[in-house]
C-alpha positions in Angstrom: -14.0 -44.9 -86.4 -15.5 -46.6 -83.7 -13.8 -44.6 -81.1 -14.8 -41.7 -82.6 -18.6 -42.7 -82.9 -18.1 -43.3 -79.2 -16.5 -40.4 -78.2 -19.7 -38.9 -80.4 -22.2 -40.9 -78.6 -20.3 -39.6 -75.2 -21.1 -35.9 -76.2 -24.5 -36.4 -77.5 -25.4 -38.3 -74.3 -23.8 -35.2 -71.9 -24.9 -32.4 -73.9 -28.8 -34.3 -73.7 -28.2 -34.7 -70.3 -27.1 -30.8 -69.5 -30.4 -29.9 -72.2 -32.9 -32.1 -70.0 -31.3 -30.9 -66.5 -31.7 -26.9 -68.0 -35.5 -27.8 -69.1 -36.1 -29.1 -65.8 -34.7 -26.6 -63.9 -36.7 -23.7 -66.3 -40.0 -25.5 -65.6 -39.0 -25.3 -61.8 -38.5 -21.5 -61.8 -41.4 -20.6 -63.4 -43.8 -21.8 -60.7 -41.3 -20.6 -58.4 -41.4 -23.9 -56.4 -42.4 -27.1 -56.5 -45.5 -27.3 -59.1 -47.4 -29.1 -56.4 -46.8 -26.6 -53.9 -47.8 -23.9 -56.1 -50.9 -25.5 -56.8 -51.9 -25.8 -53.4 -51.7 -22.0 -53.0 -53.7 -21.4 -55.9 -56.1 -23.5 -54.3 -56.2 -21.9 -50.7 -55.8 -18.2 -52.9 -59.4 -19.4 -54.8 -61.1 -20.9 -51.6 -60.4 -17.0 -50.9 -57.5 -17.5 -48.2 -55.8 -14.6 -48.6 -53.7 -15.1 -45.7 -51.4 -18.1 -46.7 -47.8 -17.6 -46.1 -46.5 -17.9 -50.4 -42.6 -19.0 -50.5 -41.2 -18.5 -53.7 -37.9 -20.2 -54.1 -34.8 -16.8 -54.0 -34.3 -15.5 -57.4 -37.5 -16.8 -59.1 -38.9 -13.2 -60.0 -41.5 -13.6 -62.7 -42.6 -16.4 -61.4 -46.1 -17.3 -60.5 -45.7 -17.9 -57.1 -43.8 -14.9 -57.0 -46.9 -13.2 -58.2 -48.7 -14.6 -56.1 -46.6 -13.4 -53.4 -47.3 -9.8 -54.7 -51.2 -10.7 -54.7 -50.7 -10.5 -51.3 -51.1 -7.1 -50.7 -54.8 -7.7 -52.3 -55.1 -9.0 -48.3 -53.6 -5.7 -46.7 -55.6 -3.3 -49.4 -58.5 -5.6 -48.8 -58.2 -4.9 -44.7 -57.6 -1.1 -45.1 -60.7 -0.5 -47.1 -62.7 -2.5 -44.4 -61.3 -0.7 -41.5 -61.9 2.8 -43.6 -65.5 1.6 -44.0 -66.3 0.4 -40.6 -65.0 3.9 -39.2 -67.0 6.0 -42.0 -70.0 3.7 -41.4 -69.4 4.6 -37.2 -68.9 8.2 -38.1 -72.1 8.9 -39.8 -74.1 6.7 -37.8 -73.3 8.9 -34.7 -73.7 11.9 -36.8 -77.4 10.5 -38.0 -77.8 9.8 -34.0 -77.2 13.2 -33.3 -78.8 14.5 -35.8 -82.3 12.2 -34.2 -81.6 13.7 -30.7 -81.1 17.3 -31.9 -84.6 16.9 -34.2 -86.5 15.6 -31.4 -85.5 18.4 -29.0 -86.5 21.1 -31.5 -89.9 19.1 -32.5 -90.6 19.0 -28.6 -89.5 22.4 -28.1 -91.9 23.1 -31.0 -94.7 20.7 -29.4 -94.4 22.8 -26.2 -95.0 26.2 -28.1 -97.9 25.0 -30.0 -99.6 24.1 -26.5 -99.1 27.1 -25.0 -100.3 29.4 -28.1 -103.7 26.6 -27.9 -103.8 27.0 -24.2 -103.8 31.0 -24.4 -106.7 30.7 -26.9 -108.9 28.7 -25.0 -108.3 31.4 -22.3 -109.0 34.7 -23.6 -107.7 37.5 -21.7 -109.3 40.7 -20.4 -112.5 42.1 -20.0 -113.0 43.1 -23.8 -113.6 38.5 -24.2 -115.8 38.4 -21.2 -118.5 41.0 -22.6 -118.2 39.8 -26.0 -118.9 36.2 -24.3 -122.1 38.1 -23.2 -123.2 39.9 -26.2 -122.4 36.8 -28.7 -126.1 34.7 -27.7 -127.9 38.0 -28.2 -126.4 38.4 -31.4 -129.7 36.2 -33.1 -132.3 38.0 -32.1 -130.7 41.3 -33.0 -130.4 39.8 -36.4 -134.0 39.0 -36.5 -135.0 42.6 -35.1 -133.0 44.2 -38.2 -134.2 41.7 -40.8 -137.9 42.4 -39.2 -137.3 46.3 -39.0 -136.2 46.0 -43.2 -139.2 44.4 -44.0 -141.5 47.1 -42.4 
């Protein structure tokens, strides 16, 4: 009996050791590295560096630092949709410039008409102004004459 209680022992001791060494290595994969490792990324990740280099040990998918290999590509979407706004924002602020220069073109242009019409008024042409220039002071006492010629 005592051999087999040792030979018992034996097994109990391997198959604890194979148990702890598969525990060990399932808590490995599932950070995908190191658990220190992975926490520094998380850190640099939430200090919002998106541009750490994440190395996920071969064969860990699932894991987080896999994931957060794929949350990579935050960084590249992240880049496109600033580039895509700085060249919108470019676009219509030459389109708005434009838009300023062509307005202030047509409002002189406009500016330019409106002071000719007012300069042709103060000037009024032909003979037909000139006499009625004359005849516009006498205009009074004709008015007076008629009122007085009513009254009689």
């Amino acid at each position: 009996m005592p051999v087999l209680v040792r030979v018992a022992s034996v097994l109990v001791l391997q198959t604890g050791v194979a148990v702890a060494f598969l525990i060990t290595r399932s808590l490995l994969q599932q950070p995908g590295g190191e658990p220190e490792y992975a926490a520094a990324v998380a850190r640099r990740i939430a200090d919002g560096d998106l541009t750490v280099d994440v190395k996920a040990t071969s064969g860990a998918s699932g894991s987080l630092l896999e994931a957060m290999k794929t949350m990579q590509q935050l960084a590249a979407t992240v880049r496109q949709i600033k580039a895509s706004t700085e060249t919108i924002i470019t676009t219509a602020s030459s389109e708005i410039s434009s838009g300023n220069a062509d307005l202030s073109q047509r409002t002189e242009q406009q500016a330019s008409s409106l002071e000719e019409t007012a300069s042709s008024m103060e000037e009024p042409p032909g003979p037909l102004f000139s006499e009625l220039r004359l005849k516009i002071p006498r205009i009074p006492r004709l008015a007076r004459r008629d009122q007085c010629l009513r009254s009689a």
